[in-house]
ROTITI-866913 format. One record per residue: residue in three letters; z, x, y of N, C-alpha, C in turn. Coordinates in steps of 0.02 Angstrom, whole numbers, plus 50000, padded with zeros to 5 digits. Each point is the difference from the previous one (the first is absolute). Layout:
// residues N
@aa=ala n.zz=Z n.xx=X n.yy=Y ca.zz=Z ca.xx=X ca.yy=Y c.zz=Z c.xx=X c.yy=Y
...
***
This chain:
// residues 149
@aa=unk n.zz=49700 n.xx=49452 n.yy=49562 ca.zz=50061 ca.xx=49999 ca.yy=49962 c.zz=49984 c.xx=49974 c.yy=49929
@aa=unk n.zz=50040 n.xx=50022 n.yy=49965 ca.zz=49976 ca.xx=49973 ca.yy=49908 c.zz=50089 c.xx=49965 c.yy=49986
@aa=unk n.zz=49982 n.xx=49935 n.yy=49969 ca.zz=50024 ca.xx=49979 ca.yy=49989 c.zz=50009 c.xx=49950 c.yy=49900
@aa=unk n.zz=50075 n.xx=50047 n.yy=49997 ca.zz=50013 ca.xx=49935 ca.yy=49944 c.zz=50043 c.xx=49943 c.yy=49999
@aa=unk n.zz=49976 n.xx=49956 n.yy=49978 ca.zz=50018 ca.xx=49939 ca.yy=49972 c.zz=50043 c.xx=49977 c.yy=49953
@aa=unk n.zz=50035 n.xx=49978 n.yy=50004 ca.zz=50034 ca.xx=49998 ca.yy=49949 c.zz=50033 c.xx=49944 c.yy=49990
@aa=unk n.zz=50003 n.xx=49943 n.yy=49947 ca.zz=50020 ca.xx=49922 ca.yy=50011 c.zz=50004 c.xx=49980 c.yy=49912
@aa=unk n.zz=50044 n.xx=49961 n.yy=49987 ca.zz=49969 ca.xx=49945 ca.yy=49927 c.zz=49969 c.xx=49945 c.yy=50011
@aa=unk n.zz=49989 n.xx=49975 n.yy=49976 ca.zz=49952 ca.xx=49953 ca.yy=49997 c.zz=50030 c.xx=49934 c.yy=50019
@aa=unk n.zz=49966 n.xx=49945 n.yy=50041 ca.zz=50017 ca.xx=49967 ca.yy=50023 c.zz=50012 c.xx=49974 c.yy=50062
@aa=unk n.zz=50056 n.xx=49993 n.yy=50030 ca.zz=50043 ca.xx=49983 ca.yy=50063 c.zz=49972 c.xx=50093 c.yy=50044
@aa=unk n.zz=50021 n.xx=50046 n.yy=49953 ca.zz=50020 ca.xx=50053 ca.yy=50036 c.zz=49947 c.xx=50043 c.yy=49999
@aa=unk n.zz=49940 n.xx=49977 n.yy=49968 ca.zz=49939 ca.xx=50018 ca.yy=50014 c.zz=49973 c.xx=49970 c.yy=50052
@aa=unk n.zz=50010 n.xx=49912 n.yy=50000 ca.zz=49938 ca.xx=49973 ca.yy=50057 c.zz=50048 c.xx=50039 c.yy=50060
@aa=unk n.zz=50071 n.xx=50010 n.yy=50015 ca.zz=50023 ca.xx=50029 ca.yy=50071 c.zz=49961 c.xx=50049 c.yy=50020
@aa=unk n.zz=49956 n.xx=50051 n.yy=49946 ca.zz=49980 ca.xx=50076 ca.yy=50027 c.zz=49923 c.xx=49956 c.yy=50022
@aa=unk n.zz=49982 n.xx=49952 n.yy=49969 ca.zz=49964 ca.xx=49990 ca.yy=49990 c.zz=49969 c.xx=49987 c.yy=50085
@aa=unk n.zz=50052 n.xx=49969 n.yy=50000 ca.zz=49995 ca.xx=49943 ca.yy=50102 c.zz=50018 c.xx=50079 c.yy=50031
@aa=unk n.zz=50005 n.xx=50044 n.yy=49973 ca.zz=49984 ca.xx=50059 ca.yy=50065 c.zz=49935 c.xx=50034 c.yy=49992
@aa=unk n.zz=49950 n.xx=49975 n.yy=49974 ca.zz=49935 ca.xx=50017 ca.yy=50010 c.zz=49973 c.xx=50048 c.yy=50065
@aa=unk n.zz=50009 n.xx=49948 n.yy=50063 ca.zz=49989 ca.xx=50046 ca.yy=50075 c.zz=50020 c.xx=50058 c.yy=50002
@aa=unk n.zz=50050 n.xx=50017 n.yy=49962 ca.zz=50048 ca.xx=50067 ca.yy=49999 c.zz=49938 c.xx=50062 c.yy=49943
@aa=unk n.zz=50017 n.xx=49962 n.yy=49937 ca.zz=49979 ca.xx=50058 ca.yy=49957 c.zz=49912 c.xx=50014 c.yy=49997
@aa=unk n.zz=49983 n.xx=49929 n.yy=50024 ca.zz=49915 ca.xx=50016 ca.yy=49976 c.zz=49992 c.xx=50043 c.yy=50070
@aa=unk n.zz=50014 n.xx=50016 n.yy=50029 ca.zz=49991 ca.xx=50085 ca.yy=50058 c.zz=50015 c.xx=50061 c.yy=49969
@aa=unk n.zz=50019 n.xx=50003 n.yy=49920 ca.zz=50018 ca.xx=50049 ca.yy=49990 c.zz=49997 c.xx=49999 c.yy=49931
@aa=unk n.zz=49979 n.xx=50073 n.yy=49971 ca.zz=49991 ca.xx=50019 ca.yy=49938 c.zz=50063 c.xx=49981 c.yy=49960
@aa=unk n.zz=49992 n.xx=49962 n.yy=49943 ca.zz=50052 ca.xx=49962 ca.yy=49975 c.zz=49996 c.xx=50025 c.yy=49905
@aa=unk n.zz=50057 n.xx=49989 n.yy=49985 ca.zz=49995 ca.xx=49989 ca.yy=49907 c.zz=50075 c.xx=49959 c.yy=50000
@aa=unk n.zz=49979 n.xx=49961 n.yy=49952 ca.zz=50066 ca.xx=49941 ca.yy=49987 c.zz=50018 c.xx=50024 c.yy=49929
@aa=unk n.zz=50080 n.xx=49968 n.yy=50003 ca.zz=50011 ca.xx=50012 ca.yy=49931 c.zz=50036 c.xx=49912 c.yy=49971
@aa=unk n.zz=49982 n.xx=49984 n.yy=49921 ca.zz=50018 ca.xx=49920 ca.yy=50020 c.zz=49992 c.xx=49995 c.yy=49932
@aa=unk n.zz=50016 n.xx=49926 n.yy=49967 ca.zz=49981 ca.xx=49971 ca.yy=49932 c.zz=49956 c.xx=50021 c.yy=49986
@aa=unk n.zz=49966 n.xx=50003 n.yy=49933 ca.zz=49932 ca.xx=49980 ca.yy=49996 c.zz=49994 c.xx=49916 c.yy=49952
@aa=unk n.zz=49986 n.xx=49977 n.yy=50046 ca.zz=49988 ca.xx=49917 ca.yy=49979 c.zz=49927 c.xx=49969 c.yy=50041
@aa=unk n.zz=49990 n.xx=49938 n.yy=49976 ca.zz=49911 ca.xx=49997 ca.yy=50016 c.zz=50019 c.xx=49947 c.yy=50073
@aa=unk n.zz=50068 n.xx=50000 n.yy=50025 ca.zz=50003 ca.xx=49989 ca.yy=50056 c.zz=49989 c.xx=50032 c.yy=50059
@aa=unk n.zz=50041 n.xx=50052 n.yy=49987 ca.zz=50003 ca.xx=50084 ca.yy=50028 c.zz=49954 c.xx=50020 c.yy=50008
@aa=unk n.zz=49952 n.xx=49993 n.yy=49945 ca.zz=49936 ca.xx=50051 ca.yy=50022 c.zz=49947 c.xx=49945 c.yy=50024
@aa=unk n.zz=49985 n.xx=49939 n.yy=50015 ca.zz=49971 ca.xx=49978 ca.yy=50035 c.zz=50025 c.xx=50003 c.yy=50063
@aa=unk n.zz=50072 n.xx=50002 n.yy=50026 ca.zz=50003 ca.xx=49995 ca.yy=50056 c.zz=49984 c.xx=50059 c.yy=50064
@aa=unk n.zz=50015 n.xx=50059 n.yy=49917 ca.zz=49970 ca.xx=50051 ca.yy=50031 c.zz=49946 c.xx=50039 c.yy=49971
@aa=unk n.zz=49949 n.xx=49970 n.yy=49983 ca.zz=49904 ca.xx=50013 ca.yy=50005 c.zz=49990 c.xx=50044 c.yy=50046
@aa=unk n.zz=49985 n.xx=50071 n.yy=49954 ca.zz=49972 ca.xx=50052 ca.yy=50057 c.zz=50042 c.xx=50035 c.yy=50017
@aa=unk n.zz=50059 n.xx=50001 n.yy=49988 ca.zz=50065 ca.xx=50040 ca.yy=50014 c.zz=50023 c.xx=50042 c.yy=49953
@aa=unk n.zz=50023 n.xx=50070 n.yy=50022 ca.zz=50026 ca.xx=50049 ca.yy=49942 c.zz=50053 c.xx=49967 c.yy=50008
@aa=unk n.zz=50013 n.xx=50016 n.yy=49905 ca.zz=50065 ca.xx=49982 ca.yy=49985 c.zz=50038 c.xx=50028 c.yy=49931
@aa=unk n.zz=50052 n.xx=50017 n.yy=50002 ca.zz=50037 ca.xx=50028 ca.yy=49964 c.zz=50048 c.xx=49971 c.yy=49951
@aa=unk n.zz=50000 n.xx=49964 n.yy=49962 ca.zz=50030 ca.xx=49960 ca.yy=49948 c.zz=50061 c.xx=50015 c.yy=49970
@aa=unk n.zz=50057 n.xx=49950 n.yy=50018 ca.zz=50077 ca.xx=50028 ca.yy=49979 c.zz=49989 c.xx=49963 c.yy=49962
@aa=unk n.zz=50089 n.xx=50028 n.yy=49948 ca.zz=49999 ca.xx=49949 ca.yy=49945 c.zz=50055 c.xx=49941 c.yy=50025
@aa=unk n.zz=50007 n.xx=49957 n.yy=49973 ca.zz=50028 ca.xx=49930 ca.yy=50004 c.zz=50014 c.xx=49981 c.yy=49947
@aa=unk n.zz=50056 n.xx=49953 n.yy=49996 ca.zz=50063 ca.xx=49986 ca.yy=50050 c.zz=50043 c.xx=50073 c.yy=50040
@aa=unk n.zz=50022 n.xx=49990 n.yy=50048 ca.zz=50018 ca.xx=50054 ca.yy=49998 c.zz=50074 c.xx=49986 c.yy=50048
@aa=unk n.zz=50020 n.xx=49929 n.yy=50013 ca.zz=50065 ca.xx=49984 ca.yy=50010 c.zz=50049 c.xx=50028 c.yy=49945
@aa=unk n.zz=50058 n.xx=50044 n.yy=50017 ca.zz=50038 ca.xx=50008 ca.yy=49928 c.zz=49976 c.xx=50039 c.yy=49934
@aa=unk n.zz=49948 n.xx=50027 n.yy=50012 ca.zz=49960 ca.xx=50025 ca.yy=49953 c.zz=50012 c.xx=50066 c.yy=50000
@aa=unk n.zz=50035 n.xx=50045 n.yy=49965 ca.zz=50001 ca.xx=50074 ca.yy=49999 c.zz=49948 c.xx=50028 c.yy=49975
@aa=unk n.zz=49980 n.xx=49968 n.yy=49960 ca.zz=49924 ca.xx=50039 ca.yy=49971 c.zz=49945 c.xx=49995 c.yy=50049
@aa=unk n.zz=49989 n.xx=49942 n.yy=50015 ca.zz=49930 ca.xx=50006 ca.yy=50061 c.zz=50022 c.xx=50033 c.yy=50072
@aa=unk n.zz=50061 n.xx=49999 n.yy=49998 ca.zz=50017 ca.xx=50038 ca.yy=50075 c.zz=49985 c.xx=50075 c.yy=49984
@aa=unk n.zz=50018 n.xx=50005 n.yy=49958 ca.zz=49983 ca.xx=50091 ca.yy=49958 c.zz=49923 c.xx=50002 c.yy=50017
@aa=unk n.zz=49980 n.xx=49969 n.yy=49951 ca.zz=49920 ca.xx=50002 ca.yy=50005 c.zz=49966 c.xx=49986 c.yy=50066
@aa=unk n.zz=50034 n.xx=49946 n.yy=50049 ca.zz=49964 ca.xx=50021 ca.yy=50053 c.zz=50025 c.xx=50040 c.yy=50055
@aa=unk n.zz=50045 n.xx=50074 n.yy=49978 ca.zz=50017 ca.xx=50025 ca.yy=50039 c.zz=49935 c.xx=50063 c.yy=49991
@aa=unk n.zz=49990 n.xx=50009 n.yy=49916 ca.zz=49929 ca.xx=50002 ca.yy=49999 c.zz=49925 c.xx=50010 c.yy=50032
@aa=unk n.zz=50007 n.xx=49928 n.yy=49992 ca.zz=49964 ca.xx=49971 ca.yy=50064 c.zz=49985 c.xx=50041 c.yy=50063
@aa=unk n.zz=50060 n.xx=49988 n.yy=50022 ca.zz=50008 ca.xx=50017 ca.yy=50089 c.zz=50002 c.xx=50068 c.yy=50006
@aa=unk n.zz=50023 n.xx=50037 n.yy=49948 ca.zz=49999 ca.xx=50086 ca.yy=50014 c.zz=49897 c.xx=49998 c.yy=49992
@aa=unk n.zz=49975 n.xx=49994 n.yy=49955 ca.zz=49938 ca.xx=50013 ca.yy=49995 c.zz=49953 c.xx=49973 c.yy=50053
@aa=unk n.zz=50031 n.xx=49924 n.yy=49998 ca.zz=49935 ca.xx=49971 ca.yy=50083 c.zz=50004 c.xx=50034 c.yy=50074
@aa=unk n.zz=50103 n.xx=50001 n.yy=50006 ca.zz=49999 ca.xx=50032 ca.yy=50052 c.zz=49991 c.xx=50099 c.yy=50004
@aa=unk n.zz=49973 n.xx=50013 n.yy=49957 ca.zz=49977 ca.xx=50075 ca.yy=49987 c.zz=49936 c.xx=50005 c.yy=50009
@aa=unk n.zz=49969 n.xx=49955 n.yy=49957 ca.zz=49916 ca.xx=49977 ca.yy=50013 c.zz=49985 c.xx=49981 c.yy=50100
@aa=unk n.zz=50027 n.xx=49962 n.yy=49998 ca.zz=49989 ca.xx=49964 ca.yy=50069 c.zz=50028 c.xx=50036 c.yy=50071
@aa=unk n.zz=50038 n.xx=50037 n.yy=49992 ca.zz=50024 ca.xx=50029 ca.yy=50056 c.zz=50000 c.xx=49944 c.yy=50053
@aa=unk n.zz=50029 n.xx=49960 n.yy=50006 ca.zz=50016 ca.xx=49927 ca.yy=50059 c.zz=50036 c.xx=50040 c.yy=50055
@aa=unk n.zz=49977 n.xx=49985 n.yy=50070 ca.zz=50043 ca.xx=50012 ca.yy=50030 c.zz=50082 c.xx=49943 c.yy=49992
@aa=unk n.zz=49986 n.xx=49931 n.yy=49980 ca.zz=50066 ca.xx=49961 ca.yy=50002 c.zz=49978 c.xx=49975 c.yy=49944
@aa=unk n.zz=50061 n.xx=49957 n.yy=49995 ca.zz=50010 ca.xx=49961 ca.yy=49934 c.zz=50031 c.xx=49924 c.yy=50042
@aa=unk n.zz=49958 n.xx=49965 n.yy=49969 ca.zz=50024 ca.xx=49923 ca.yy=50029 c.zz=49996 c.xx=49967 c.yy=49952
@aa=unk n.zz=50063 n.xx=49961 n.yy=49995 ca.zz=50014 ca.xx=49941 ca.yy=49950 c.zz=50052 c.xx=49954 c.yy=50011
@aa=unk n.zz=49974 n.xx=49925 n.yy=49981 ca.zz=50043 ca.xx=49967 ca.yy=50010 c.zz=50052 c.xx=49972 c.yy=49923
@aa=unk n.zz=49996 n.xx=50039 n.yy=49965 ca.zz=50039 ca.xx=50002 ca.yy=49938 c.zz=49934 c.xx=49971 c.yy=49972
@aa=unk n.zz=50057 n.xx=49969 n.yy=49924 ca.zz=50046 ca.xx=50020 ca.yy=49979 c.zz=50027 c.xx=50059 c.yy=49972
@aa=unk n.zz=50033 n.xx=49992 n.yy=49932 ca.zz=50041 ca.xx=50080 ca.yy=49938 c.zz=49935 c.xx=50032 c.yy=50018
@aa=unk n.zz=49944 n.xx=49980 n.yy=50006 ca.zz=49948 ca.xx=50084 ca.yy=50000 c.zz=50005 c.xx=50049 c.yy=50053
@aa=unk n.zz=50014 n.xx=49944 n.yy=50066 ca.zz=50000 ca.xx=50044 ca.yy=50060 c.zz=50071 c.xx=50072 c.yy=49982
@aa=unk n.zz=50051 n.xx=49995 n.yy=49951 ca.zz=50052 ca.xx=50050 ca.yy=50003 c.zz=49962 c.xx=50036 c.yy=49969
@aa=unk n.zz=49952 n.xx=50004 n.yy=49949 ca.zz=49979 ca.xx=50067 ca.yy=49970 c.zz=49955 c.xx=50044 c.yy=50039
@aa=unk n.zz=49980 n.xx=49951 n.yy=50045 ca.zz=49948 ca.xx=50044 ca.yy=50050 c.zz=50025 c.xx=50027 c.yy=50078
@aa=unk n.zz=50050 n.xx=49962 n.yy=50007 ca.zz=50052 ca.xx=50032 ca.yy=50047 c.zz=50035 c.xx=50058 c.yy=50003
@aa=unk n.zz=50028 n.xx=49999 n.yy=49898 ca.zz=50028 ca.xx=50058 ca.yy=49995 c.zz=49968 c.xx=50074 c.yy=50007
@aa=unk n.zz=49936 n.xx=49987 n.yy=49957 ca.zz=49968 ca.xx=50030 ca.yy=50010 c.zz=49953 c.xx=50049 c.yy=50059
@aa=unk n.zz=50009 n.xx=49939 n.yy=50058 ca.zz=49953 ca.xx=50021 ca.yy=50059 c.zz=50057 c.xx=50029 c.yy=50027
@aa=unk n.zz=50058 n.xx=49996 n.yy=50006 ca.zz=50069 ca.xx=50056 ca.yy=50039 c.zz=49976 c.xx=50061 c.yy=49985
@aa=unk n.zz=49989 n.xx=50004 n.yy=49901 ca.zz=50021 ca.xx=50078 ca.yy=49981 c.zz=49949 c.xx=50020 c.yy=50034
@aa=unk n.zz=49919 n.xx=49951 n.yy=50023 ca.zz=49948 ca.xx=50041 ca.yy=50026 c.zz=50010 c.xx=50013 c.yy=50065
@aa=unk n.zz=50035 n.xx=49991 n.yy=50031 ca.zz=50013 ca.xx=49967 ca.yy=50073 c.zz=49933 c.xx=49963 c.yy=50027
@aa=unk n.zz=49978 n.xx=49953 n.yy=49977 ca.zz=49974 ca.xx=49940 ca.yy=50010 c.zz=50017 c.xx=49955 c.yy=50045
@aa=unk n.zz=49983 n.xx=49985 n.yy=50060 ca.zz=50015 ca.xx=49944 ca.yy=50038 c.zz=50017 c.xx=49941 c.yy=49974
@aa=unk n.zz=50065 n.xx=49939 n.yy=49994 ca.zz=49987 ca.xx=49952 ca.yy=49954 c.zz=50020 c.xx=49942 c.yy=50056
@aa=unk n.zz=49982 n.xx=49947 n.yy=49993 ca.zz=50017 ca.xx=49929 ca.yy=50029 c.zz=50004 c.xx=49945 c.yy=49950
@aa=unk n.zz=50050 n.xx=49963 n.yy=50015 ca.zz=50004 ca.xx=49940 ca.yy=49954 c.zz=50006 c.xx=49946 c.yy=50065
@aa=unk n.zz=49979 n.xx=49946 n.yy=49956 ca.zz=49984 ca.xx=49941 ca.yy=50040 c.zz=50061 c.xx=49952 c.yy=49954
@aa=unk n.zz=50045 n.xx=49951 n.yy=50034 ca.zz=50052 ca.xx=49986 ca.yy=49955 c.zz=49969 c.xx=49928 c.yy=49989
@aa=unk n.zz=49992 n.xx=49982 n.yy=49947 ca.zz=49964 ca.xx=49906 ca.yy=49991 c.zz=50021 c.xx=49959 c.yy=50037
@aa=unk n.zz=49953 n.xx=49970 n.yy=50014 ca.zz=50011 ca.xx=49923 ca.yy=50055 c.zz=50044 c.xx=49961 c.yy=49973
@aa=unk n.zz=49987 n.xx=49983 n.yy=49935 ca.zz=50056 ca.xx=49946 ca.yy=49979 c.zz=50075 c.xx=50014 c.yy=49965
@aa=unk n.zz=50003 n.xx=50062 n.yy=50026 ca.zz=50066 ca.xx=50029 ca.yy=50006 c.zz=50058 c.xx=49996 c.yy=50049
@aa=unk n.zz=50046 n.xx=49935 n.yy=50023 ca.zz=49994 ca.xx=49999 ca.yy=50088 c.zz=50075 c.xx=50050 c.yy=49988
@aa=unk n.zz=50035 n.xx=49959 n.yy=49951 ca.zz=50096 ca.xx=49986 ca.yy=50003 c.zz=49997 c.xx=50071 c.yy=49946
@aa=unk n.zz=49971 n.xx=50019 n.yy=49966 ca.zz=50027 ca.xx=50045 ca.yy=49924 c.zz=49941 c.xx=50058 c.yy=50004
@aa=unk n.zz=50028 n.xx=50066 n.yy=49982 ca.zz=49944 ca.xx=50050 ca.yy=49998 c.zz=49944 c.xx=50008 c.yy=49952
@aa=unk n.zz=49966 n.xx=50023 n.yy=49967 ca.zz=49969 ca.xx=50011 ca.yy=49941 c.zz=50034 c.xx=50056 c.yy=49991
@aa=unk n.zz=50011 n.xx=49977 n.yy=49935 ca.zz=50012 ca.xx=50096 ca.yy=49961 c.zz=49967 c.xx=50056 c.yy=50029
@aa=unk n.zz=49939 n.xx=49975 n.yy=49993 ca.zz=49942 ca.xx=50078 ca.yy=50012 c.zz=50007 c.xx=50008 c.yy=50057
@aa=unk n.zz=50012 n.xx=49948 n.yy=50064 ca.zz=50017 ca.xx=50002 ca.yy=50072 c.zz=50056 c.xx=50064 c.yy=50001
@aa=unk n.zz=50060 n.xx=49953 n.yy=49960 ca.zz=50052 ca.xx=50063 ca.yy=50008 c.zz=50017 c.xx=50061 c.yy=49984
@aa=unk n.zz=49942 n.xx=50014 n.yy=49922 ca.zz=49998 ca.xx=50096 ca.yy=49973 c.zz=49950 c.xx=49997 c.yy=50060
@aa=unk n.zz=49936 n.xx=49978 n.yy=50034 ca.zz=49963 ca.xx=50046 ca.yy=50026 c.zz=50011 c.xx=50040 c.yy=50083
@aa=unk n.zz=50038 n.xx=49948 n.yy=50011 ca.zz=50039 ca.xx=50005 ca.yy=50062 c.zz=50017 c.xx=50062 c.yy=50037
@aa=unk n.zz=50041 n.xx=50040 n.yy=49966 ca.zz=50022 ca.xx=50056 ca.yy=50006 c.zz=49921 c.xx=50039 c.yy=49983
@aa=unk n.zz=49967 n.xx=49998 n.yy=49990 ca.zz=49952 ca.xx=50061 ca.yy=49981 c.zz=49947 c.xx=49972 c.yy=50044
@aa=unk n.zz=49994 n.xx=49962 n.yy=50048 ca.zz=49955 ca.xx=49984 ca.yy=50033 c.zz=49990 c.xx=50014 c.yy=50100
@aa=unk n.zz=49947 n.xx=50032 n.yy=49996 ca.zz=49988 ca.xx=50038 ca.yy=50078 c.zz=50010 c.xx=49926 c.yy=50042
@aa=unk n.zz=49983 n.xx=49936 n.yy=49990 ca.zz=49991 ca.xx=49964 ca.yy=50022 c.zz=50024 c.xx=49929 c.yy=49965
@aa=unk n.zz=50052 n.xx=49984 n.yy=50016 ca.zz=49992 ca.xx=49917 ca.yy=49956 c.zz=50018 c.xx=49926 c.yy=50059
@aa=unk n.zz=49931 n.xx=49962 n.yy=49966 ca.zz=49974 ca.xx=49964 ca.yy=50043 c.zz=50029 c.xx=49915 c.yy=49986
@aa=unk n.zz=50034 n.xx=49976 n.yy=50029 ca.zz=50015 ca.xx=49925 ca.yy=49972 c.zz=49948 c.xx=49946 c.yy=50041
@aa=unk n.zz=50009 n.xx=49939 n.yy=49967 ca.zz=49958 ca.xx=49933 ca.yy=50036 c.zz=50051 c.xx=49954 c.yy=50031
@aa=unk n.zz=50077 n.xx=49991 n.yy=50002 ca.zz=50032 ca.xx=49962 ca.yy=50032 c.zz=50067 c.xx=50040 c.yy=50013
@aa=unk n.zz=50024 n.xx=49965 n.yy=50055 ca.zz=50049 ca.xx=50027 ca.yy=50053 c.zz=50072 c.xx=50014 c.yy=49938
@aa=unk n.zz=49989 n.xx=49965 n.yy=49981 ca.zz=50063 ca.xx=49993 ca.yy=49940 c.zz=49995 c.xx=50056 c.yy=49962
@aa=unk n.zz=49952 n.xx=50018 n.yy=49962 ca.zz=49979 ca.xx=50049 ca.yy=49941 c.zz=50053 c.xx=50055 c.yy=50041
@aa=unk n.zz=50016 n.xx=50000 n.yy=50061 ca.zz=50015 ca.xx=50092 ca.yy=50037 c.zz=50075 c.xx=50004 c.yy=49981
@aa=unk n.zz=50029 n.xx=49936 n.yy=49982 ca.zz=50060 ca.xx=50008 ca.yy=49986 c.zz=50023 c.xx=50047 c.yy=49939
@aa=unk n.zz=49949 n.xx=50008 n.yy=49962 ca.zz=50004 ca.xx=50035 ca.yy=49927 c.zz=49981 c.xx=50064 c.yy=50020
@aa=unk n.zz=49949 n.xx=50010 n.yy=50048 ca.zz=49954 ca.xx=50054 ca.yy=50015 c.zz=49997 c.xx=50022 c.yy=50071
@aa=unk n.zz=50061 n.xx=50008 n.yy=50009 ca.zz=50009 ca.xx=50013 ca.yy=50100 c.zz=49962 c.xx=50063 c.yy=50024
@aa=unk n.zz=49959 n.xx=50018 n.yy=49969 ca.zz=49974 ca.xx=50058 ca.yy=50021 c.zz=49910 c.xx=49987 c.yy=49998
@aa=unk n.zz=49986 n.xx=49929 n.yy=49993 ca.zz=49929 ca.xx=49978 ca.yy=49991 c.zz=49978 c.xx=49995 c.yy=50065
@aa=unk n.zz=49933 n.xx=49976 n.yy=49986 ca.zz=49959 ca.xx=49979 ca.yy=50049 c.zz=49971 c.xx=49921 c.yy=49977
@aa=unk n.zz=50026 n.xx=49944 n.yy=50051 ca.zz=49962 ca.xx=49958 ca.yy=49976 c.zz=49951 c.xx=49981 c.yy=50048
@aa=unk n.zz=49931 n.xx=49990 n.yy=49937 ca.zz=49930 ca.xx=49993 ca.yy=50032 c.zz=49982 c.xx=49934 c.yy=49991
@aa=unk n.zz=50043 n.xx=49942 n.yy=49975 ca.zz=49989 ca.xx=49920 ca.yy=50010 c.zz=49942 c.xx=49994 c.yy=49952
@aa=unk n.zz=49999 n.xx=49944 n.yy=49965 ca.zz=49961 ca.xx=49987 ca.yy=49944 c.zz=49921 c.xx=50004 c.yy=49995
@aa=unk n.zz=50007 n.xx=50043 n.yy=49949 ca.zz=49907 ca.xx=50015 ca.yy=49981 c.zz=49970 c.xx=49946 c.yy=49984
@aa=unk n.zz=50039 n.xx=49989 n.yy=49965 ca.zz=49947 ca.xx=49904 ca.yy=49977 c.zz=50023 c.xx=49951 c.yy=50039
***
């Protein structure tokens, strides 16, 4: 299976991060910051560079819709996994028009309130995955798989 990645930097990177067992079985390309955090954490990893900020940002959401038409054209993924944030919607949108498999993973430290990107990606997702019993109240149609970290 080929898999993309898809996360910002931070919180919602180390989550893809703690699914290692999962992706290192499988041909992978991430898409993420480019910051000298990011790319140490991921040494040795293809990666595809959005632009940032991209909370609220009409211009970088443009540009990384960009992005996501060209990587996911290049890459042919069978899925798309991300645990946000704003980047995961440009690559969501995108992976529909391809019919792209997509999964979102909804943040751990999200228990009581959704994320934005939780709630555009929602609807466009084959699969959406929460970490606590609570999160389903927003998302009654999830799966919760109990906390990655």
């Amino acid at each position: 299976m080929k898999v993309l990645l898809v996360a910002s930097a931070g919180g919602h990177l180390a989550q893809l991060i703690a699914l290692d067992k999962f992706w290192k079985e499988h041909e992978r390309t991430w898409a993420t910051f480019e910051l000298p955090e990011v790319k140490a954490a991921l040494e040795g990893e293809t990666i595809d560079w959005v632009y940032f900020p991209t909370t609220r940002n009409i211009p970088n959401a443009v540009r990384n819709l960009k992005v996501a038409w060209k990587t996911l054209r290049r890459e042919k993924p069978d899925v798309v996994i991300s645990t946000g944030a704003a980047v995961s919607v440009s690559f969501f949108a995108v992976a529909k028009l391809l019919k792209i498999r997509t999964v979102f993973i909804e943040a751990y430290d999200r228990i009581t309130m959704p994320t934005m990107s939780a709630r555009l990606c929602y609807p466009m997702s084959d699969l959406f995955v929460v970490q606590w019993e609570e999160q389903q109240k927003a998302f009654p149609e999830s799966v919760n798989i109990g906390a990655i970290m």
